[in-house]
PyMOL Python script that loads the backbone (N, CA, C, O; Angstrom):
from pymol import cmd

cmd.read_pdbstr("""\
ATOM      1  N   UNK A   1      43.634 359.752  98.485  1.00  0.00           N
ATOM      2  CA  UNK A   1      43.974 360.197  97.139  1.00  0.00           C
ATOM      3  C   UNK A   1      43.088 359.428  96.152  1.00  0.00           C
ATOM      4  O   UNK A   1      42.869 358.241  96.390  1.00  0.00           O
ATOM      5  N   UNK A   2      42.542 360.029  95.024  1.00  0.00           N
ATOM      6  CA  UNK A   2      41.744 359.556  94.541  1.00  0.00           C
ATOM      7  C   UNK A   2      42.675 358.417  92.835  1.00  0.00           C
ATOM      8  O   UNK A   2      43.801 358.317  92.347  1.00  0.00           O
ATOM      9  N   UNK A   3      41.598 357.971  92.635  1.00  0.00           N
ATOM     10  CA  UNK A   3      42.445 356.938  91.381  1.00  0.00           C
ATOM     11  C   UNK A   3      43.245 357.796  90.248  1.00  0.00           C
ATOM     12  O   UNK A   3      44.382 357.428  89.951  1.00  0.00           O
ATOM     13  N   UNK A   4      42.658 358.956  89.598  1.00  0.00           N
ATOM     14  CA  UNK A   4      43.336 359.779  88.833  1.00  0.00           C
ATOM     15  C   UNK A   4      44.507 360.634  89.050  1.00  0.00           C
ATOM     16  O   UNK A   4      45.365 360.829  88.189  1.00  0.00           O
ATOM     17  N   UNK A   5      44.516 361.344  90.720  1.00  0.00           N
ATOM     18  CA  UNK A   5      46.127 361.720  91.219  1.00  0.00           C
ATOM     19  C   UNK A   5      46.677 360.658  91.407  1.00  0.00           C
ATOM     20  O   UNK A   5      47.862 360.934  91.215  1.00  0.00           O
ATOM     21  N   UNK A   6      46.583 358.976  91.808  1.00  0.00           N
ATOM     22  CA  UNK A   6      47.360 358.180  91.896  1.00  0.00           C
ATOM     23  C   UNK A   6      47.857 357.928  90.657  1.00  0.00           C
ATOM     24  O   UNK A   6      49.080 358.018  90.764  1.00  0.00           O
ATOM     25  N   UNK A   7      47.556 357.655  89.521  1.00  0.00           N
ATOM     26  CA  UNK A   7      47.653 357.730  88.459  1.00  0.00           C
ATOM     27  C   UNK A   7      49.023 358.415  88.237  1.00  0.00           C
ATOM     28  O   UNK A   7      50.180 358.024  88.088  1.00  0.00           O
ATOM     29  N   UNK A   8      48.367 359.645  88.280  1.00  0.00           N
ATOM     30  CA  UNK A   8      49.263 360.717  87.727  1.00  0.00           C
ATOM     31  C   UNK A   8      50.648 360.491  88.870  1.00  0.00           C
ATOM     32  O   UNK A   8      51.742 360.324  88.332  1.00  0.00           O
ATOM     33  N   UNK A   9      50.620 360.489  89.721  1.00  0.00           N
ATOM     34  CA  UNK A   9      51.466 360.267  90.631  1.00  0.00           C
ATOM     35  C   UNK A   9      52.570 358.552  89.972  1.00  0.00           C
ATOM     36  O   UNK A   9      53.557 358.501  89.239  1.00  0.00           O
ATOM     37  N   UNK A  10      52.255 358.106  90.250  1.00  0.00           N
ATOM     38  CA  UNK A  10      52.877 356.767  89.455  1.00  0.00           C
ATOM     39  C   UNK A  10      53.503 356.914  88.313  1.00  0.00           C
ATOM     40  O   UNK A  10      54.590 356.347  88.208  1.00  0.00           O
ATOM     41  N   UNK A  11      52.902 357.837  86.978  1.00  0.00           N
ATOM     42  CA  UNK A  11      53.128 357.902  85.629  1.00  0.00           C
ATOM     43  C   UNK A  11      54.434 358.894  85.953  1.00  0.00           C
ATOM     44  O   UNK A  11      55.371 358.890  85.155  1.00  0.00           O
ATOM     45  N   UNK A  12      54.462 359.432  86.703  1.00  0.00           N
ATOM     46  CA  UNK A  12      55.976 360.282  87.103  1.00  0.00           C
ATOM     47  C   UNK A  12      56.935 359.318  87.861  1.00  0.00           C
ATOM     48  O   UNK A  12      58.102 359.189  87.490  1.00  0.00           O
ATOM     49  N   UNK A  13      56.395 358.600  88.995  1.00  0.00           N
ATOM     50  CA  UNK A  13      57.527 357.617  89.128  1.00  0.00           C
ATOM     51  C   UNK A  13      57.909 356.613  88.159  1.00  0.00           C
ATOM     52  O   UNK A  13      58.973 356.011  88.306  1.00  0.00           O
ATOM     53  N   UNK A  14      57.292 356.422  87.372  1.00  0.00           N
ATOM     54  CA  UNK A  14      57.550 355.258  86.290  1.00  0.00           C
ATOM     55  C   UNK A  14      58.796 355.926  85.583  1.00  0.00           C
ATOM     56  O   UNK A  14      59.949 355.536  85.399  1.00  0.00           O
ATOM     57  N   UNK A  15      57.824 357.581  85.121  1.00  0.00           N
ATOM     58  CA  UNK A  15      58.993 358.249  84.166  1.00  0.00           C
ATOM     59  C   UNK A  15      60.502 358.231  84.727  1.00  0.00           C
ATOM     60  O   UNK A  15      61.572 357.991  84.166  1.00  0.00           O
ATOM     61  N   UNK A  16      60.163 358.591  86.099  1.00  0.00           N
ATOM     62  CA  UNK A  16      61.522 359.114  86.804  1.00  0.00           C
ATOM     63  C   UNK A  16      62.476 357.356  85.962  1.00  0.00           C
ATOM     64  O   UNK A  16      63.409 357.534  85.179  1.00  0.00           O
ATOM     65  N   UNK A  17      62.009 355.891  86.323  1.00  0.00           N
ATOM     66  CA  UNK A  17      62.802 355.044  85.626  1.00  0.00           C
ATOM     67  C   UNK A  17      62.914 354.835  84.791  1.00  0.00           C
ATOM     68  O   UNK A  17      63.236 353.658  84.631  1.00  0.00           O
ATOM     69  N   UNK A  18      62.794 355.572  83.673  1.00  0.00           N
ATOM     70  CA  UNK A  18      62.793 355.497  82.730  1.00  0.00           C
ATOM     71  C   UNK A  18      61.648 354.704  81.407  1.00  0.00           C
ATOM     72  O   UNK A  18      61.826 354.666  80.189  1.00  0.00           O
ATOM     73  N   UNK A  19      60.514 354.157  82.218  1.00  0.00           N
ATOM     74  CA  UNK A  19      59.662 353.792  81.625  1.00  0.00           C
ATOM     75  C   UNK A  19      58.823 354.645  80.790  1.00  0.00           C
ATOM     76  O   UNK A  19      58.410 355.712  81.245  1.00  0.00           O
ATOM     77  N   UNK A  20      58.519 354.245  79.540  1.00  0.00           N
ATOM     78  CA  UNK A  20      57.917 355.174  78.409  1.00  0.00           C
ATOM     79  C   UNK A  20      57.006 354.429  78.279  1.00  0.00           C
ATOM     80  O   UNK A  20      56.018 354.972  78.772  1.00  0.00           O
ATOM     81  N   UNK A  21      56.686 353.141  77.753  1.00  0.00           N
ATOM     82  CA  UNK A  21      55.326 353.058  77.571  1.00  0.00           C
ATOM     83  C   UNK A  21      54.785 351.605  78.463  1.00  0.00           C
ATOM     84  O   UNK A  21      55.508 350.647  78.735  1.00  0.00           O
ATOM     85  N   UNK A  22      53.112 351.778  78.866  1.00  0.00           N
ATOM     86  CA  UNK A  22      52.802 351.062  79.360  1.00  0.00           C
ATOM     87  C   UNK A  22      51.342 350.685  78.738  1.00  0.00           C
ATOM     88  O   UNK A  22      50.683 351.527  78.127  1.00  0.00           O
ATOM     89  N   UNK A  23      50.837 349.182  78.973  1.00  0.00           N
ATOM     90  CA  UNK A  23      49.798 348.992  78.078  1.00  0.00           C
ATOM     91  C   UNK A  23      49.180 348.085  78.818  1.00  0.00           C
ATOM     92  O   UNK A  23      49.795 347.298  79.537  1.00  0.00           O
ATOM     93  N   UNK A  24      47.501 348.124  78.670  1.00  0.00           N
ATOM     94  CA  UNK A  24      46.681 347.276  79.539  1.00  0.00           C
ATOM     95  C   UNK A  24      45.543 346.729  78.429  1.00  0.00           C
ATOM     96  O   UNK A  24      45.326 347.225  77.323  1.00  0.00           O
ATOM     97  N   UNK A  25      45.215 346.157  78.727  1.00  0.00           N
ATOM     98  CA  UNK A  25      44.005 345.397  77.710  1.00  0.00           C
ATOM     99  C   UNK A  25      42.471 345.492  79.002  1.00  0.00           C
ATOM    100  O   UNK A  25      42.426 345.351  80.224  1.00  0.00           O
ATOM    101  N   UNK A  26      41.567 345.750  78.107  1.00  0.00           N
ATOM    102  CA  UNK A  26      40.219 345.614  78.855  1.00  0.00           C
ATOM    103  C   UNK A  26      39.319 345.118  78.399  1.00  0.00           C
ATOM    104  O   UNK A  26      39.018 345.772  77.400  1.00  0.00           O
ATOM    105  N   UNK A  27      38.428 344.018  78.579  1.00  0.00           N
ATOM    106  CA  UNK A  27      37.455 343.638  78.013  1.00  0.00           C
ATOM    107  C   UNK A  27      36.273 344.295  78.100  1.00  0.00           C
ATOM    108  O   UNK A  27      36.053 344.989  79.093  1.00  0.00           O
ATOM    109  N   UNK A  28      35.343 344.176  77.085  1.00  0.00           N
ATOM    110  CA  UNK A  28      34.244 344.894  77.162  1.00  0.00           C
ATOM    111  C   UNK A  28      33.433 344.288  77.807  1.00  0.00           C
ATOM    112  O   UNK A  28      32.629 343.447  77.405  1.00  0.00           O
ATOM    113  N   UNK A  29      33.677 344.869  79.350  1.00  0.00           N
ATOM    114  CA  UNK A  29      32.331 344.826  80.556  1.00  0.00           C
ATOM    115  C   UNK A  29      31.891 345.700  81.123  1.00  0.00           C
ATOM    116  O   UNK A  29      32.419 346.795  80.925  1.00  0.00           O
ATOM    117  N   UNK A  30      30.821 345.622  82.008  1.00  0.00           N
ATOM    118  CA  UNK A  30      30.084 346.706  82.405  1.00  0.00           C
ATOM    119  C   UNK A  30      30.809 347.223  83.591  1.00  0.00           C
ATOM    120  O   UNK A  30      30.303 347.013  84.693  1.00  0.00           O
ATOM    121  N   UNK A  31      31.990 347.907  83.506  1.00  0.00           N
ATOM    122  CA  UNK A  31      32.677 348.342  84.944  1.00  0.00           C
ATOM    123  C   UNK A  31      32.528 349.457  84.719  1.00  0.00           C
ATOM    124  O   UNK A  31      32.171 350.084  83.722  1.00  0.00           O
ATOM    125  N   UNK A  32      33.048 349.917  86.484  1.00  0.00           N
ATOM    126  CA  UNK A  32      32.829 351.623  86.350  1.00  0.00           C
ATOM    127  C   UNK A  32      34.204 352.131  86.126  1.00  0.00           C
ATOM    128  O   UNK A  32      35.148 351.495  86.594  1.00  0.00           O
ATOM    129  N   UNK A  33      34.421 353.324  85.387  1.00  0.00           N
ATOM    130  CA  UNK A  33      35.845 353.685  85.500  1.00  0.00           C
ATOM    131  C   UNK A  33      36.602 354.103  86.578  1.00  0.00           C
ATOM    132  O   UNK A  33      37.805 353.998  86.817  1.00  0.00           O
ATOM    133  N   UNK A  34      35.937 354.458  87.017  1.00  0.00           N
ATOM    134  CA  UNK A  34      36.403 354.258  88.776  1.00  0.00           C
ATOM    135  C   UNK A  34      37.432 353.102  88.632  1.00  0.00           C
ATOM    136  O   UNK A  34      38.661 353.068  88.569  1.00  0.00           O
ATOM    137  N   UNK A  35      36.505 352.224  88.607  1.00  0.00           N
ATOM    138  CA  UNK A  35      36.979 350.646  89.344  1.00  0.00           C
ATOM    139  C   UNK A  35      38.280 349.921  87.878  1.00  0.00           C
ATOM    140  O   UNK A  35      38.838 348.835  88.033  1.00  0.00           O
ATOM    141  N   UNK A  36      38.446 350.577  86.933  1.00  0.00           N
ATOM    142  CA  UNK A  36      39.197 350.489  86.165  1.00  0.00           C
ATOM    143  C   UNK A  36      40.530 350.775  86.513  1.00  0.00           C
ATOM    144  O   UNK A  36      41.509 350.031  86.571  1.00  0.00           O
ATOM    145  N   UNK A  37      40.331 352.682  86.867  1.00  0.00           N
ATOM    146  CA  UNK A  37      41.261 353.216  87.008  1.00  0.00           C
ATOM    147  C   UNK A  37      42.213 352.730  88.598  1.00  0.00           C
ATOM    148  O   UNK A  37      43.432 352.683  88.762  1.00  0.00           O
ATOM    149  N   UNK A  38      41.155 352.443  89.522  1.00  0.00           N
ATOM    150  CA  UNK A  38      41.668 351.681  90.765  1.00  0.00           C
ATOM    151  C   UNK A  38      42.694 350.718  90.110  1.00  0.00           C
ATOM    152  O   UNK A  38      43.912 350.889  90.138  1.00  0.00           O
ATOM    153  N   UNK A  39      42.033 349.659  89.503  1.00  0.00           N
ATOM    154  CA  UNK A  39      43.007 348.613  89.422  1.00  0.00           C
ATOM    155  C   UNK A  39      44.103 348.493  88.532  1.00  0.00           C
ATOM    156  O   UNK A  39      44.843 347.511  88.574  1.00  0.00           O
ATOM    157  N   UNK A  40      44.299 349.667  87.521  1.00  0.00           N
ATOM    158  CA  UNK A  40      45.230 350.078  86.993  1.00  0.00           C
ATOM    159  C   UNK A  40      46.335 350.531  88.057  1.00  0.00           C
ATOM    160  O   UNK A  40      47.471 350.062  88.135  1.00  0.00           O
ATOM    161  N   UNK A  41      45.657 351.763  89.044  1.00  0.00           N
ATOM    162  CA  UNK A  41      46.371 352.249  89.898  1.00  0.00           C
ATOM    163  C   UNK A  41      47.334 351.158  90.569  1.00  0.00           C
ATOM    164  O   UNK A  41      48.565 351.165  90.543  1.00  0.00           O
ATOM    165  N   UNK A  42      46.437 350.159  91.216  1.00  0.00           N
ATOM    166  CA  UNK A  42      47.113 349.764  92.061  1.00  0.00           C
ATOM    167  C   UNK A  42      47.992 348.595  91.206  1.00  0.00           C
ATOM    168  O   UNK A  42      49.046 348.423  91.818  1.00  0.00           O
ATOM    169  N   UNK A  43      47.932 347.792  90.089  1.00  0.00           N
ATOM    170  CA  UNK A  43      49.177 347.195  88.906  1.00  0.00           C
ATOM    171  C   UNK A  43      50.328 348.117  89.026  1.00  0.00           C
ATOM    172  O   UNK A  43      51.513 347.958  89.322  1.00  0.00           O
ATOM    173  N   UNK A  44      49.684 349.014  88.740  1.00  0.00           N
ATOM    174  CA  UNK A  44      51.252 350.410  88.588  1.00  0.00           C
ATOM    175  C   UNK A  44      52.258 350.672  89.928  1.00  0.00           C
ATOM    176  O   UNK A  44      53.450 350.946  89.794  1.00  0.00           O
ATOM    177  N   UNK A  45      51.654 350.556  91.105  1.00  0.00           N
ATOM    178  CA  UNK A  45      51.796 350.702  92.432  1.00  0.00           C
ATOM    179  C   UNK A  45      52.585 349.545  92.409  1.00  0.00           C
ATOM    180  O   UNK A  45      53.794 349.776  92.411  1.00  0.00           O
ATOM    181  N   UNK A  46      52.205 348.204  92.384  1.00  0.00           N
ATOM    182  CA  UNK A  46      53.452 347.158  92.562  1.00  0.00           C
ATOM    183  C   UNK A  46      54.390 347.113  91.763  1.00  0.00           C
ATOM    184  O   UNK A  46      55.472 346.710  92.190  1.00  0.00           O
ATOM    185  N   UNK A  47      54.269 347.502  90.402  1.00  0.00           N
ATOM    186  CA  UNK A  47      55.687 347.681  89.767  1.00  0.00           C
ATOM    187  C   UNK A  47      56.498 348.672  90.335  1.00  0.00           C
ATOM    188  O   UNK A  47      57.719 348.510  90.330  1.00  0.00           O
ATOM    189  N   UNK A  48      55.986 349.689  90.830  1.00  0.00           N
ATOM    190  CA  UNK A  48      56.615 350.945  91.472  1.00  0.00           C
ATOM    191  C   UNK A  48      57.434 350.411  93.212  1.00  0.00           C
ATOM    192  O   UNK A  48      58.032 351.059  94.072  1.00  0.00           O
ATOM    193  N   UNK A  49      57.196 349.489  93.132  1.00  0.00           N
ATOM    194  CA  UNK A  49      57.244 348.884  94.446  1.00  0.00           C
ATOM    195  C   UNK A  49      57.998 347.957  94.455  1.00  0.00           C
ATOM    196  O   UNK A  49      58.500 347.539  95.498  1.00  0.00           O
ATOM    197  N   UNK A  50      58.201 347.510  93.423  1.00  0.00           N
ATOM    198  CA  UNK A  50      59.122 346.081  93.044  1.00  0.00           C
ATOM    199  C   UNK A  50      58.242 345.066  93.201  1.00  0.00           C
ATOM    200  O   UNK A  50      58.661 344.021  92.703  1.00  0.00           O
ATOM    201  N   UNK A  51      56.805 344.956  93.884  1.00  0.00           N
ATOM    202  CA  UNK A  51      55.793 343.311  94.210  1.00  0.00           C
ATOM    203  C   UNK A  51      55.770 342.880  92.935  1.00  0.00           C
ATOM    204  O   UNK A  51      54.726 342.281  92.680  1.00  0.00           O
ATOM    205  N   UNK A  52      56.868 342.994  91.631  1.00  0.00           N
ATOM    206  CA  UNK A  52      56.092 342.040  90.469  1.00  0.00           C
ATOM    207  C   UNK A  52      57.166 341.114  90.058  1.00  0.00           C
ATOM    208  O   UNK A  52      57.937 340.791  90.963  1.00  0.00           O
ATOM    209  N   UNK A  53      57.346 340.700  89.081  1.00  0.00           N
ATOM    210  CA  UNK A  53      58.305 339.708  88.975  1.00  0.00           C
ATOM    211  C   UNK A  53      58.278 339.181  87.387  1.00  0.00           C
ATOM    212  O   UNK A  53      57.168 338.859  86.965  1.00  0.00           O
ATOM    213  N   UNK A  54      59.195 339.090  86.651  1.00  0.00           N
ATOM    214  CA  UNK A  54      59.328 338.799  85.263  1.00  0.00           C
ATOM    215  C   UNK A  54      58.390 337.518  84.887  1.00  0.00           C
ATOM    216  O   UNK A  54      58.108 336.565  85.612  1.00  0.00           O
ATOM    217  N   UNK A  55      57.875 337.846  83.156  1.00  0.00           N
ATOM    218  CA  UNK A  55      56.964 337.011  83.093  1.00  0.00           C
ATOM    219  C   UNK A  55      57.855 336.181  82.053  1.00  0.00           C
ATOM    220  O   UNK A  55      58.390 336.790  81.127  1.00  0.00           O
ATOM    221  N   UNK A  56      58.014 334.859  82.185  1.00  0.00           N
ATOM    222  CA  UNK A  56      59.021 333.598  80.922  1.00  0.00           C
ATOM    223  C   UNK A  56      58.435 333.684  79.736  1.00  0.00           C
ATOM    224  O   UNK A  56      59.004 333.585  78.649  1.00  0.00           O
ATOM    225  N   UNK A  57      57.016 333.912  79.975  1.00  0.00           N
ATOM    226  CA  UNK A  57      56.183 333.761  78.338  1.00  0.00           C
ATOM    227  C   UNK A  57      55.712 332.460  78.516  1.00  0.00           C
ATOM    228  O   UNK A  57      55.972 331.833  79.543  1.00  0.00           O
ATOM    229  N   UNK A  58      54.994 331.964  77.539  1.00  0.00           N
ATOM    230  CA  UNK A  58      54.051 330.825  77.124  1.00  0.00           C
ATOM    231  C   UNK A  58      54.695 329.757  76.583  1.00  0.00           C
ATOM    232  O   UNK A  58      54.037 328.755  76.305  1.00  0.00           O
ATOM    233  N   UNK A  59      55.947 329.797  76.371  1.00  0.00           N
ATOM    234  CA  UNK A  59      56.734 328.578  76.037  1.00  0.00           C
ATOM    235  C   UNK A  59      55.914 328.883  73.896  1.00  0.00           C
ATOM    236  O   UNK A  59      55.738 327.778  73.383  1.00  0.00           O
ATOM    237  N   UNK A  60      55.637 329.728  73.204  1.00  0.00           N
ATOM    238  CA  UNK A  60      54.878 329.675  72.325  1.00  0.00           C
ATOM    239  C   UNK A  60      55.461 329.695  71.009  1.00  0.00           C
ATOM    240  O   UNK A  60      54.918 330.180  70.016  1.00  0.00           O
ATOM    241  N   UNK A  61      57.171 328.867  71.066  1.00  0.00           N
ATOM    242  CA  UNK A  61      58.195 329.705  69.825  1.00  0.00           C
ATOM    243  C   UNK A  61      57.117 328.498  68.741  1.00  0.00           C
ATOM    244  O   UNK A  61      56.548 327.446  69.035  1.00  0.00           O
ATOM    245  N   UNK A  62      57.185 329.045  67.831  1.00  0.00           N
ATOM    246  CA  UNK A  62      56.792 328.251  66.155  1.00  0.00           C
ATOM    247  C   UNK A  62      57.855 327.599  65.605  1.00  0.00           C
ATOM    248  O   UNK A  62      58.969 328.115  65.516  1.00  0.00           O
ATOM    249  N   UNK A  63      57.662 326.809  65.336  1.00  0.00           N
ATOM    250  CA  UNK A  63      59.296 325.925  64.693  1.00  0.00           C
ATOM    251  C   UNK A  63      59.158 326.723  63.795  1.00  0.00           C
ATOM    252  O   UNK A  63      58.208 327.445  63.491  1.00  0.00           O
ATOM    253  N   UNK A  64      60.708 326.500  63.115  1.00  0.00           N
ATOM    254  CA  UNK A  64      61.074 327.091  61.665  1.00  0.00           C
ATOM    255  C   UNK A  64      60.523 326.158  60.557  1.00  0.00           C
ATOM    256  O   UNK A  64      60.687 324.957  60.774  1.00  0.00           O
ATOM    257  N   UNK A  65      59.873 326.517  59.363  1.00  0.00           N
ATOM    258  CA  UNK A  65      59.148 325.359  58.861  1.00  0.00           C
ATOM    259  C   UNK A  65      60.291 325.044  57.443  1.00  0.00           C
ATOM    260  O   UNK A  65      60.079 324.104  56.676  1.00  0.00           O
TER     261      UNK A  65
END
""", "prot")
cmd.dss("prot")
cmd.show_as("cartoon", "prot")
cmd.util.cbc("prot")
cmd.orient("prot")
């Protein structure tokens, strides 16, 4: 299966849980979208899978001044 039916395939299991939006950041490098969409694919694939695990955050609160 190629990266774009996986894609699409995932963006329906996500929906099925109720997930609405999802967001990725990319830096500007010389990749192929291919190799974009792969590794999107496969991020999406372990959440779909349960392999991920909650992130605590950066410890980054601002005191109240």
């Amino acid at each position: 299966m190629n990266a774009k039916a996986r894609l699409q395939a995932l963006e329906a299991a996500l929906r099925e849980r109720g997930v609405v939006d999802v967001k990725f950041f990319f830096t500007n490098t010389n990749v192929a979208l291919s190799t974009i969409a792969t590794d999107a694919a496969d991020a999406l694939q372990a959440v779909v899978e349960g392999r991920t695990r909650p992130f605590a955050g950066l410890n980054d609160h601002h005191a109240a001044a």
